[in-house]
N, C-alpha and C positions, 0 to 999 in steps of 0.2 A: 466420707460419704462418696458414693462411684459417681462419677461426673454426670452420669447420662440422668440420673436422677436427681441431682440438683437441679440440671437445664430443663429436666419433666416441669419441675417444682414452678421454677421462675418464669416459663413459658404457659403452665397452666393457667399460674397468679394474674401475669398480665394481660389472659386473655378472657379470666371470668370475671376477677374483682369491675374493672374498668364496665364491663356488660351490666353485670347489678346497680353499681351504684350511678349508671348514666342514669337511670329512671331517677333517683333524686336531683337531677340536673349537675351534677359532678362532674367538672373538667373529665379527660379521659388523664389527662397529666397527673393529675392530683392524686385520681382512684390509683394511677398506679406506683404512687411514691405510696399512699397506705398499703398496697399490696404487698411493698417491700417492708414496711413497717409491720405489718401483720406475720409473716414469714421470717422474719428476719431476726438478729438474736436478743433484740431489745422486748421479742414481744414472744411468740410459741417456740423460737427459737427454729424453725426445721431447716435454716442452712445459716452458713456462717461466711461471710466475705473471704474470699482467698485469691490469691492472684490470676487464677482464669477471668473472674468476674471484676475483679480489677481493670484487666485488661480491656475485657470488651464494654465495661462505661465508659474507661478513658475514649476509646474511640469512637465510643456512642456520643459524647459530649462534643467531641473532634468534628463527627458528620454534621450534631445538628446546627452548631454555627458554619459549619461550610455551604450546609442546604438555608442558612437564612440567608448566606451572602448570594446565593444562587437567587431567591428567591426576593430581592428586592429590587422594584422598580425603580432602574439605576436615571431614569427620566425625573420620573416623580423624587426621586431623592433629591437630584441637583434642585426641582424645584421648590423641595419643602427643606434646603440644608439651613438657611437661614433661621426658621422656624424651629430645626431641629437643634441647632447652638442656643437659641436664647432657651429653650426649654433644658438644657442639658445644663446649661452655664446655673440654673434655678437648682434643679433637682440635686446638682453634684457639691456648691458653694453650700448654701442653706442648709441641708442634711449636716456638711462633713465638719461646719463652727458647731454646728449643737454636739455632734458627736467627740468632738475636739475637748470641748468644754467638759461634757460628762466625766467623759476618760481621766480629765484633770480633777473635776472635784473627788473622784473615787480613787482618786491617789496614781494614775499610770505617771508616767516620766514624759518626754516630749516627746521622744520615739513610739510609745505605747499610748498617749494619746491621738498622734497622726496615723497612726493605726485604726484605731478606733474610728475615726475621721470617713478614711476610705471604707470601712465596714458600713457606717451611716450613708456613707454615699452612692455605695454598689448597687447597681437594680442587678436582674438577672435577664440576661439576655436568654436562655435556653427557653426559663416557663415563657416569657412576654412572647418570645416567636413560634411556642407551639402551642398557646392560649389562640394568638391570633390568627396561625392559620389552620388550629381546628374549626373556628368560626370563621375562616374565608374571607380576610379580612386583610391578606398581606397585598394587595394590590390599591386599595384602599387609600384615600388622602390620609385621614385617622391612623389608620395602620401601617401605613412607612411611617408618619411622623413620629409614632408611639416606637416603633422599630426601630428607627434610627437616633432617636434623642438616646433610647437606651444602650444601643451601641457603641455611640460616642460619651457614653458616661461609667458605660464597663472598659472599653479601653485606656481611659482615662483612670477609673481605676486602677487598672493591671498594670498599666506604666509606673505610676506612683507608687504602688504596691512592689512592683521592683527594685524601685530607690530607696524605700525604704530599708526592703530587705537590705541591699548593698550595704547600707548606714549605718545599720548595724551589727552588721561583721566586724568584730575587731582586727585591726588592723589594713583593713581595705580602705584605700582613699580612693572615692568616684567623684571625678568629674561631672558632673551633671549633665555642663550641657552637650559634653559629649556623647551621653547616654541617649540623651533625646534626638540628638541630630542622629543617631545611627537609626535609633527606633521610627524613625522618618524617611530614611534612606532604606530603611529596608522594607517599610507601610510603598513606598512611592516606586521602588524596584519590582515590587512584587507587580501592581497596577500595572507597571509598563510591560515588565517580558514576558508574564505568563498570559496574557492574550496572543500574545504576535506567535510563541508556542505552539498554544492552543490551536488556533488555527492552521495551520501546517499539520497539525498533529490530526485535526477531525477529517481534512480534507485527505490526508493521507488514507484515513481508517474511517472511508466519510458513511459503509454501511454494518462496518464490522462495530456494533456498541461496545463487546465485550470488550476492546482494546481500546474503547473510549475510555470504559469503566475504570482498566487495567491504570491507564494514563493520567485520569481525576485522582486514583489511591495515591500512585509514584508524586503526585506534583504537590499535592498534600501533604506527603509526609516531607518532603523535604521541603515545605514551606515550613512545618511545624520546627521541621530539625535544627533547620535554620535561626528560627528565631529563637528558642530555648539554646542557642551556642549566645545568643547577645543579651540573655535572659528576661524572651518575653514569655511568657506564659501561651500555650499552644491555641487556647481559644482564639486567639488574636491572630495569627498565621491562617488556621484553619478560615475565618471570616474573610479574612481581605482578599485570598485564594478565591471562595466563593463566587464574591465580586466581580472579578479578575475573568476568573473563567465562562460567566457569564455576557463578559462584555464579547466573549470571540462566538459566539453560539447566534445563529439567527432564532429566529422564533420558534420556528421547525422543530430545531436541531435541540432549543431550549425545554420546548414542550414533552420532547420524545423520549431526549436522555434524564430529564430530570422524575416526570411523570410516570414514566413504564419502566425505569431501571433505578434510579441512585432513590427516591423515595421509598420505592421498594425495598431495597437493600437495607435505609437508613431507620424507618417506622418499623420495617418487617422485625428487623432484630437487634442491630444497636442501639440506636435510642429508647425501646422501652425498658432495655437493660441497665440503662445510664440512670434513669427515672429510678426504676428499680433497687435498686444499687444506692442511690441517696434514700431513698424510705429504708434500706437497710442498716443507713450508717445514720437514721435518726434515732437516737437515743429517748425517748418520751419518756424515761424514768426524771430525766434531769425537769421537767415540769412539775416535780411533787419532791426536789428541793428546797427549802427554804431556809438555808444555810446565810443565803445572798440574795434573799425578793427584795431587798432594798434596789438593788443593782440590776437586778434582772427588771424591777419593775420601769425601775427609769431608763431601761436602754430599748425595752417592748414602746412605751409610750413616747418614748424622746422622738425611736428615728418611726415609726409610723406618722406619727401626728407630724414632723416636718414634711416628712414624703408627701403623703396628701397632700398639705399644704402647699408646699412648692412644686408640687406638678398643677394641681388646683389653677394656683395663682400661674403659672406658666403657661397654659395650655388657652387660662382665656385671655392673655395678654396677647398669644397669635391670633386672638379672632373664632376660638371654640364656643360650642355653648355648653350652658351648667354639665347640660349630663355627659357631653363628649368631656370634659377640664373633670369633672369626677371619675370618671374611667382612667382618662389618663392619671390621673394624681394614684387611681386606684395600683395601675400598672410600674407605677415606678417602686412599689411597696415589698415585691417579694424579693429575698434576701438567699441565695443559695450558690454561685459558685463564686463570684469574688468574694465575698464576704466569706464561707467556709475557708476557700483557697487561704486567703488572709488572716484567720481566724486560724488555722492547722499551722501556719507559717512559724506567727506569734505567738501561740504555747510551744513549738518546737525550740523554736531560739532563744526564748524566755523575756520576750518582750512584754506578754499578755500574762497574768496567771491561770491557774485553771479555773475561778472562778468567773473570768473575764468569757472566757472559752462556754461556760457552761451558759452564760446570758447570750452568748452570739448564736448558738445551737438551738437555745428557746426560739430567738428572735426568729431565726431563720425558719424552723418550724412551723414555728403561727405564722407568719407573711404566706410561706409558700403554699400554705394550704388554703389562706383565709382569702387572698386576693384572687387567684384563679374564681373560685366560685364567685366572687361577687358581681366580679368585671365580666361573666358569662353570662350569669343573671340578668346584670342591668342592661347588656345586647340584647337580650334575645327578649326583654320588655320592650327595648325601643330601637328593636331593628330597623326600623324604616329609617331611623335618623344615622346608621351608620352603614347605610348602605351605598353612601359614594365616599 
């Protein structure tokens, strides 16, 4: 198919479905992972994944943890980090013994159990930070804490989901805590040079944006490049980058380059591509398997009902009330790039089998679609209450 009419296709989708189904109150996130599910080859089929589209999700997924790390209040974080550990310490332990256990009684091995574990444990940082600042809500006490408990539980994630992978290479002996002192040396590198950089770099190019722009791509990719040589996973680079480059930015300079250029850039065309692109690579035939409802059922209700549960119980233990500790429980629910990421890992190395694979792609499915709407819903019922 000629390229110019695939991009017709995927730039139509995510500019009419998301319009239609706002009027049922549907995330814009949501409508447009169905957009790529409706187009896509699991469903009418009219384009098919290839490496152009590959391409620009990967670094659609890249911008938008780089624009969340932009995007949070590095004040309000230090204030709510405490807040955001015990919430994180809830949602990540609690989920990853249920998930542990499962994987065990359904026969995985130890390695394919702790696999299972980090899949119960993953939230998704991409839906949770453009859930919440569709609804304008990242500036927010509620919405950093919801933002950053999930950050520190997808990186947490992505780290142990490296180790694993390691562990089960034959033949590779890993050091642990070597592994982790460098993943900490390079999370604590990145914080310190890429501000002092940054600065030099804006005050040089203090009204030229484009070479601002030019300079956030360069410092990105080789944050990403960086870390995939020590094998973290890009989201992770791409995030703390964010951070990073925010802390050298006045307000000004935050409001100007983020607002009228790199959002632009990022909502305009990568990111609904990245969305796009996961509705393309959902499968929804595998929901009308029942080869494995045993397995699919108990892995849809294990790690939902913990989530809730554990963000629930987490959310009011810092002093929330019901319906903020409901939201949040709500938001730690969706399941889509660690848990895929880990999920693609482990049928490739043959840690997971493909029925393990076929329950993580359900899982991942229903969270992604069911939580967005709900956690919209129940805001915009009782917006007043989460309005600071």
């Amino acid at each position: 198919m000629d390229s110019y009419l695939i991009f017709f296709i995927i730039i139509t989708s995510i500019f009419v479905v998301p319009e239609i189904l706002k009027k049922f109150n549907i995330p814009g996130i949501t409508a447009t992972m169905i957009a790529g599910i409706i187009a896509g080859p699991y469903c009418l089929g009219l384009i098919h994944t290839d490496n152009i589209i590959e391409t620009f999700a990967s670094f659609g997924a890249v911008f938008l943890m780089f624009l969340a790390g932009m995007e949070v209040d590095n004040e309000t974080l230090k204030s709510e980090f405490k807040n955001s550990v015990i919430i994180s310490l809830f949602s990540l332990v609690i989920p990853a013994i249920g998930g542990y256990l499962i994987g065990m009684w359904f026969g995985l091995n130890f390695i394919g159990a702790l696999l299972y574990a980090i899949i119960f444990s993953s939230h998704s940082v991409g839906i949770v930070y453009a859930l919440i600042d569709e609804l304008k809500l990242t500036k927010s006490k509620f919405g950093t804490t919801a933002l950053s408990s999930t950050i520190l539980v997808d990186l947490s994630s992505l780290i142990i989901l490296s180790i694993v992978i390691k562990l089960s290479m034959a033949g590779q002996n890993l050091n642990i805590g070597y592994f982790i002192a460098l993943d900490i040396l390079y999370i604590v590198g990145l914080l310190l040079t890429i501000p002092l950089i940054s600065k030099i770099i804006f005050q040089k190019f203090e009204k030229l944006h484009i070479k601002k722009i030019h300079f956030i791509l360069f410092i990105i990719l080789v944050s990403i490049l960086t870390g995939e040589h020590i094998g973290l996973h890009p989201i992770i680079g791409a995030f703390i980058t964010g951070i990073a480059v925010s802390e050298s930015l006045t307000k000004k300079e935050h409001d100007e380059l983020l607002n009228k250029n790199l959002n632009a850039i990022g909502y305009g065309v990568f990111i609904p591509i990245f969305f796009f692109a996961l509705g393309m690579d959902t499968n929804i035939r595998v929901l009308f398997n029942l080869n494995n409802v045993e397995l699919i059922l108990a892995t849809i209700s294990g790690a939902i009902i913990l989530k809730i549960l554990s963000g629930y119980m987490s959310f009011k233990l810092v002093g929330y009330d019901h319906i903020k500790s409901i939201c949040g429980g709500l938001l730690t629910m969706p399941k889509i790039s660690a848990s895929l990421v880990a999920a693609s890992v482990g049928k490739e190395l043959g840690i997971i089998s493909n029925e393990f694979f076929v329950a993580i792609v359900v899982l991942s499915l229903i969270t992604s679609m069911i939580s967005p709407i709900l956690v919209k819903n129940l805001i915009i019922k009782y917006k007043d209450l989460f309005a600071v």
